[in-house]
C-alpha positions as a LaTeX table, in Angstrom:
\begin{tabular}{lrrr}
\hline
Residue & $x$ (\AA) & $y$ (\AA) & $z$ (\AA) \\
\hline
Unk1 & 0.00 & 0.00 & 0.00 \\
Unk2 & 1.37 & 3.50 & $-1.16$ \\
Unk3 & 1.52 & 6.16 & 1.52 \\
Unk4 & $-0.62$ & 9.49 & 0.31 \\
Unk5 & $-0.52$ & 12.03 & 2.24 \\
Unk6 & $-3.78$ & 13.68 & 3.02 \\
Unk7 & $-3.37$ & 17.53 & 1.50 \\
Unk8 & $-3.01$ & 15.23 & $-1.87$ \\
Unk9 & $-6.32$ & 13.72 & $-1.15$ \\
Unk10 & $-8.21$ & 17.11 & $-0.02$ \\
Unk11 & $-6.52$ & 18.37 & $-3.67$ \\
Unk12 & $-8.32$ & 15.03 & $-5.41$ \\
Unk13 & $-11.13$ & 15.37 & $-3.13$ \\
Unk14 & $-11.55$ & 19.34 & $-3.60$ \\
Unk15 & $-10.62$ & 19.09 & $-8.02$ \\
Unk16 & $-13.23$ & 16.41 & $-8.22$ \\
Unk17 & $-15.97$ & 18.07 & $-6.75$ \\
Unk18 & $-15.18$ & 21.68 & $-8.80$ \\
Unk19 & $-14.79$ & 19.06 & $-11.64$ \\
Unk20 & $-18.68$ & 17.39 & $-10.99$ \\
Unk21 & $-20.27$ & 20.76 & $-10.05$ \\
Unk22 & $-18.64$ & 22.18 & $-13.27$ \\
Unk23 & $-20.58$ & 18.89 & $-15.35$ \\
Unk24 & $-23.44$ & 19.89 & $-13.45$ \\
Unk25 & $-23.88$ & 23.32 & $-14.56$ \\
Unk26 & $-22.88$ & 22.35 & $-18.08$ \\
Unk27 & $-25.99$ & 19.97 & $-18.10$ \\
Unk28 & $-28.31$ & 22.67 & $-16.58$ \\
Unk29 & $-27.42$ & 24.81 & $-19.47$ \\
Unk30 & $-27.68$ & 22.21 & $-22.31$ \\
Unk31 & $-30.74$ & 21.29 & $-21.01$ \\
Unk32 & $-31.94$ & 24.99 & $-20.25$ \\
Unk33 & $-30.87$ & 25.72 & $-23.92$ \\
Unk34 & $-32.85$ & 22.79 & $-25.11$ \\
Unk35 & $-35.59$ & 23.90 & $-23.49$ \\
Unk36 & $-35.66$ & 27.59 & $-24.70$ \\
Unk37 & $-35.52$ & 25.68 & $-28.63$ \\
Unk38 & $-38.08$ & 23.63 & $-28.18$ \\
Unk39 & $-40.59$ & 26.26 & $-26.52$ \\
Unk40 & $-39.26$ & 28.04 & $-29.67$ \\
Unk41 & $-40.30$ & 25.49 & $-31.90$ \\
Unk42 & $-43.49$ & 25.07 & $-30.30$ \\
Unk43 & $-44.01$ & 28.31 & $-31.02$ \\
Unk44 & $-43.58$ & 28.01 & $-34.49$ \\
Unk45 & $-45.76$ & 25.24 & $-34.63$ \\
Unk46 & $-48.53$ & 27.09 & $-33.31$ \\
Unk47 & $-47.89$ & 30.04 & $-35.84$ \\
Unk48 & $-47.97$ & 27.15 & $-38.61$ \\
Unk49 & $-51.51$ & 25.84 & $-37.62$ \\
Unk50 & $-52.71$ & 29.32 & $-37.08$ \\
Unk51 & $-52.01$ & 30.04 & $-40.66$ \\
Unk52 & $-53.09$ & 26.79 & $-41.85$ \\
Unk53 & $-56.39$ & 27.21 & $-40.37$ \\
Unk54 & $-56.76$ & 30.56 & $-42.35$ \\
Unk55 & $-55.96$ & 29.10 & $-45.32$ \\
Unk56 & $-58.40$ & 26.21 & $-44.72$ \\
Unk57 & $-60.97$ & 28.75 & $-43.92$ \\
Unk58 & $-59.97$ & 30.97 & $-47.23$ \\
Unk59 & $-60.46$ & 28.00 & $-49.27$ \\
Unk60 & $-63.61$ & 26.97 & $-48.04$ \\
Unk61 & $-64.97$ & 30.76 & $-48.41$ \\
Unk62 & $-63.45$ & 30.77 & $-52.43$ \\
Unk63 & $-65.15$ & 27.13 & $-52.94$ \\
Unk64 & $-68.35$ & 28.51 & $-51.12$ \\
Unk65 & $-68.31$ & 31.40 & $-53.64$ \\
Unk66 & $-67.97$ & 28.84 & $-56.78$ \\
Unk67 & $-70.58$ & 26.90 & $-55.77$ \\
Unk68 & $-73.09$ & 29.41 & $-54.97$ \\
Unk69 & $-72.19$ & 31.27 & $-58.44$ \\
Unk70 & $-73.04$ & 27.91 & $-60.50$ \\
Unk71 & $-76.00$ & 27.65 & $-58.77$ \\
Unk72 & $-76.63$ & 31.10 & $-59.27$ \\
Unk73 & $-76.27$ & 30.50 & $-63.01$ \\
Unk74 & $-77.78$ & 26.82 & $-62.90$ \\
Unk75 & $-81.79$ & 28.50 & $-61.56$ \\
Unk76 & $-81.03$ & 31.32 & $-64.03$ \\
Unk77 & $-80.61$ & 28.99 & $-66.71$ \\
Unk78 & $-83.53$ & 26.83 & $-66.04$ \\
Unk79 & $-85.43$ & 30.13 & $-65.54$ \\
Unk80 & $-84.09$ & 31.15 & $-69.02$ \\
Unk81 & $-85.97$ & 28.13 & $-70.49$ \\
Unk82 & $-89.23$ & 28.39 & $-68.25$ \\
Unk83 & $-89.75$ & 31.59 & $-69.65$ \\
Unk84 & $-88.27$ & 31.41 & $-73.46$ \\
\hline
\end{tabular}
């Protein structure tokens, strides 16, 4: 058995500790950072069905507006040939 003497063990004792509370707070940032992108891309997500939705809602308007016009023009045409 080697002799150590003990200020080389408080020195071990002392750099491992810095060393693991150094890992630690590189973890709480990485997963701090993570969590800022994700709430991030979250939000973009949410802009993305907004706008989706819009669109959905546009389209529906524009295919409300063709079908109303051909019936528009389907009753004038049969009322064309009622009355000619």
């Amino acid at each position: 058995m080697e002799f150590v003497p003990c200020d080389s063990l408080e020195i071990n004792a002392s750099t491992s500790l810095g060393l693991m509370k150094r890992k630690v707070q590189n973890d709480k940032k990485a997963l701090i950072e993570a969590r800022d992108e994700i709430q991030e891309k979250n939000r973009e997500i949410e802009q993305l069905n907004k706008t989706i939705l819009q669109m959905r809602r546009n389209l529906e308007k524009k295919q409300m507006v063709t079908v109303n016009k051909e019936n528009e023009d389907e009753i004038l045409g049969k009322l064309e040939e009622f009355y000619v």
